[in-house]
C-alpha positions in Angstrom: 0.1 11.8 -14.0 -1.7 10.6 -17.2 1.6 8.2 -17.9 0.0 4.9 -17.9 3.5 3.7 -16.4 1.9 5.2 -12.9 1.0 3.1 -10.2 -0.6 3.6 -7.3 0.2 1.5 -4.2 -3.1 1.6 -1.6 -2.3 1.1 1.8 -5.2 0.9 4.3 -4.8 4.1 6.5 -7.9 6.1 6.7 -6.4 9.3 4.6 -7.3 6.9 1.6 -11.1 7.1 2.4 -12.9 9.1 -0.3 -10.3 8.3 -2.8 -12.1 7.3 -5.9 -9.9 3.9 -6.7 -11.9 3.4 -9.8 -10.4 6.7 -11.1 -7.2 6.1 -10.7 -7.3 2.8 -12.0 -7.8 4.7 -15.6 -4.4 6.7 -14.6 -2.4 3.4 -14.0 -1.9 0.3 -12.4 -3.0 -0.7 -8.4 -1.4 -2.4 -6.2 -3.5 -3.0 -2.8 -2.8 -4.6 0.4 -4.6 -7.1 2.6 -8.5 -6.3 2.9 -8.3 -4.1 0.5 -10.0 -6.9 -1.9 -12.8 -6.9 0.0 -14.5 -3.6 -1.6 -12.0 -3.5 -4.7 -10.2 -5.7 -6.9 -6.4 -4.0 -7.4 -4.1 -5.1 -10.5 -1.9 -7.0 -7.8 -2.8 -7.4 -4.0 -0.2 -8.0 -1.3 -1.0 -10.1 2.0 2.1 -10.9 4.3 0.1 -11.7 7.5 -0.4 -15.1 7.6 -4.2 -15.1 8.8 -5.9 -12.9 6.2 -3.2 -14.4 3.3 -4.6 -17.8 4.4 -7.8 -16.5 3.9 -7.6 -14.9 1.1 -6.0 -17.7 -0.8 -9.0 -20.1 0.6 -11.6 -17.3 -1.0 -10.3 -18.3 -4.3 -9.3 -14.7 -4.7 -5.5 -15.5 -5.6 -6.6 -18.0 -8.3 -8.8 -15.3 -10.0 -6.1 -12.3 -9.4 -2.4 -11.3 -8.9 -1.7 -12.1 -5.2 1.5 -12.2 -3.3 2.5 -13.6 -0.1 5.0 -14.9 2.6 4.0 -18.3 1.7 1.7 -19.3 -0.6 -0.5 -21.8 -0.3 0.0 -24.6 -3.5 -2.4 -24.8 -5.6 -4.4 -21.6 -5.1 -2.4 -19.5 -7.2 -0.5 -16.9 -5.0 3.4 -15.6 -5.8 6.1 -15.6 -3.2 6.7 -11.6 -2.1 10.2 -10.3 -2.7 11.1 -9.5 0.3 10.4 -12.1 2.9 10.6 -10.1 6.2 9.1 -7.0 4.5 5.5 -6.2 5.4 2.7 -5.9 3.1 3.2 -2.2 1.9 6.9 -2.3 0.9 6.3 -5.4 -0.8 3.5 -3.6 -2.7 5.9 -1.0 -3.4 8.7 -3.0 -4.7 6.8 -5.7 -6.6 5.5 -2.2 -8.9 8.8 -1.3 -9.1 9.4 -5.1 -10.5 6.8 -4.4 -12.9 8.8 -0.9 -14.4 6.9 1.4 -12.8 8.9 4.3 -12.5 6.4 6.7 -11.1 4.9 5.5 -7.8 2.6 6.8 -5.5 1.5 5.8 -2.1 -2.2 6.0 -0.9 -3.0 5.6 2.3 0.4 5.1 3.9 -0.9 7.1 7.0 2.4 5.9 9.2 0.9 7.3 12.1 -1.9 6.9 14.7 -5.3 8.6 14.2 -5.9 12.2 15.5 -6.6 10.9 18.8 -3.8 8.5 18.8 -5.6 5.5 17.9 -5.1 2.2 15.5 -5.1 4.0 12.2 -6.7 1.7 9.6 -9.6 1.8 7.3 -10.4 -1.7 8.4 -10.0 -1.4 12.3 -12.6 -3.3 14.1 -13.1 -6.4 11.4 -11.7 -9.4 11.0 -8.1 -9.8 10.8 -7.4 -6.5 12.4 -7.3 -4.8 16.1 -10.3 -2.6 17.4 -10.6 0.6 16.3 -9.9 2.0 20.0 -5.7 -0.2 20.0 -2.6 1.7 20.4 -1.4 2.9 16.8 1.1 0.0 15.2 4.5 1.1 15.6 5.8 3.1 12.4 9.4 2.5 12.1 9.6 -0.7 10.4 7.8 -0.1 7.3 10.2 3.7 7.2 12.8 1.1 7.6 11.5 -1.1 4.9 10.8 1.5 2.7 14.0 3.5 2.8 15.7 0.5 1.8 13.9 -0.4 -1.6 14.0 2.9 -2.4 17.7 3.6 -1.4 18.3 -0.1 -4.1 16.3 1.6 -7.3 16.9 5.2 -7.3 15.2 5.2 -10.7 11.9 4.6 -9.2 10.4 7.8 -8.4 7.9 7.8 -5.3 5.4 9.9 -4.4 3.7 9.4 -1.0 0.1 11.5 -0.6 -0.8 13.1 2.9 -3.6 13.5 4.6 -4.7 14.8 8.1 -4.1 11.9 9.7 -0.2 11.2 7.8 3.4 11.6 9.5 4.6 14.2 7.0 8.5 13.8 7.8 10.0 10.3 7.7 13.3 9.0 7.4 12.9 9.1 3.4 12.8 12.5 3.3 16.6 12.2 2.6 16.4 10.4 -0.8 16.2 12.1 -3.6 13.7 10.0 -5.3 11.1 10.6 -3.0 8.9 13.6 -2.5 5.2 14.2 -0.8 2.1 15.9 -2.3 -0.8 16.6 -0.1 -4.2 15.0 -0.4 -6.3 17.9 -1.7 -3.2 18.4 -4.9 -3.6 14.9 -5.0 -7.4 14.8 -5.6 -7.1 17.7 -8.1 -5.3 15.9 -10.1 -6.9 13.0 -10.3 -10.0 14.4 -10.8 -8.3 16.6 -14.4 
């Protein structure tokens, strides 16, 4: 995990809360999506809903810093994502495979509702996003999405970290380049 090669794709589900991003930016490269530039700056950030991408590009955030979106505003710097129907965590995923990452793991890709079956997101509640107490977002697209980049670069080897509040079997169980490590392995070796 050392292998500077790594990278780490943050998705905003709350099993990601606690994780020191700071740290793991010494172990490789980040690649965040949507608010997550609000409390940290990521090596690349990922915004394909139109609001907060707007909104982020009219920050002057995606001047500044690597941003990709569904369509960029001219002018303030942002990068068309590779896949144009694909929401903001998949993209994440595949633009790091783009970049010859061949060791990826995903933080905070809770793909499921809270314990008590509510929205699941570190940002519930603030702008951009539904209240903390919304129906969890439907899972299936982004196990869709995801299946499918990995299924195209079999190369890539992904590693997704669980948490309390993560759907442990999904649909990409069935590739062989993609395996799960729970959070507290996870934070032990990040923290070696």
């Amino acid at each position: 995990m050392q292998n500077m090669s790594d990278a780490f794709v943050i998705g905003n589900g709350i099993s990601r809360i606690g994780i020191p991003l700071q740290k793991l930016h010494y172990k490789g490269k980040l690649y965040g999506c949507n608010a997550l530039y609000r409390e940290y700056t990521p090596d690349v950030l990922v915004s394909t809903d139109q609001p907060i991408a707007e909104h982020i590009q009219r920050s002057g955030y995606s001047k500044n810093n690597r941003f990709y979106t569904r369509k960029p505003i001219i002018g303030l710097g942002g990068e068309v994502v590779p896949y144009y129907k694909y929401s903001s965590g998949p993209n994440a995923v595949a633009i790091a495979i783009q970049d010859n990452h061949h060791q990826i793991y995903l933080v905070g890709f809770d793909m499921s509702g809270t314990e008590d079956k509510k929205f699941n997101n570190v940002y519930a509640g603030t702008e951009f996003y539904k209240p903390f107490d919304s129906i969890p977002t439907y899972p299936g697209n982004w196990e869709n999405q995801l299946y499918e980049i990995l299924e195209k670069n079999q190369n890539s080897n992904i590693i997704r970290v669980v948490g309390n509040t993560s759907l442990v079997e999904t649909k990409m169980d069935k590739l062989k380049n993609y395996s799960i490590i729970e959070m507290s392995k996870f934070l032990n070796m990040i923290n070696t």
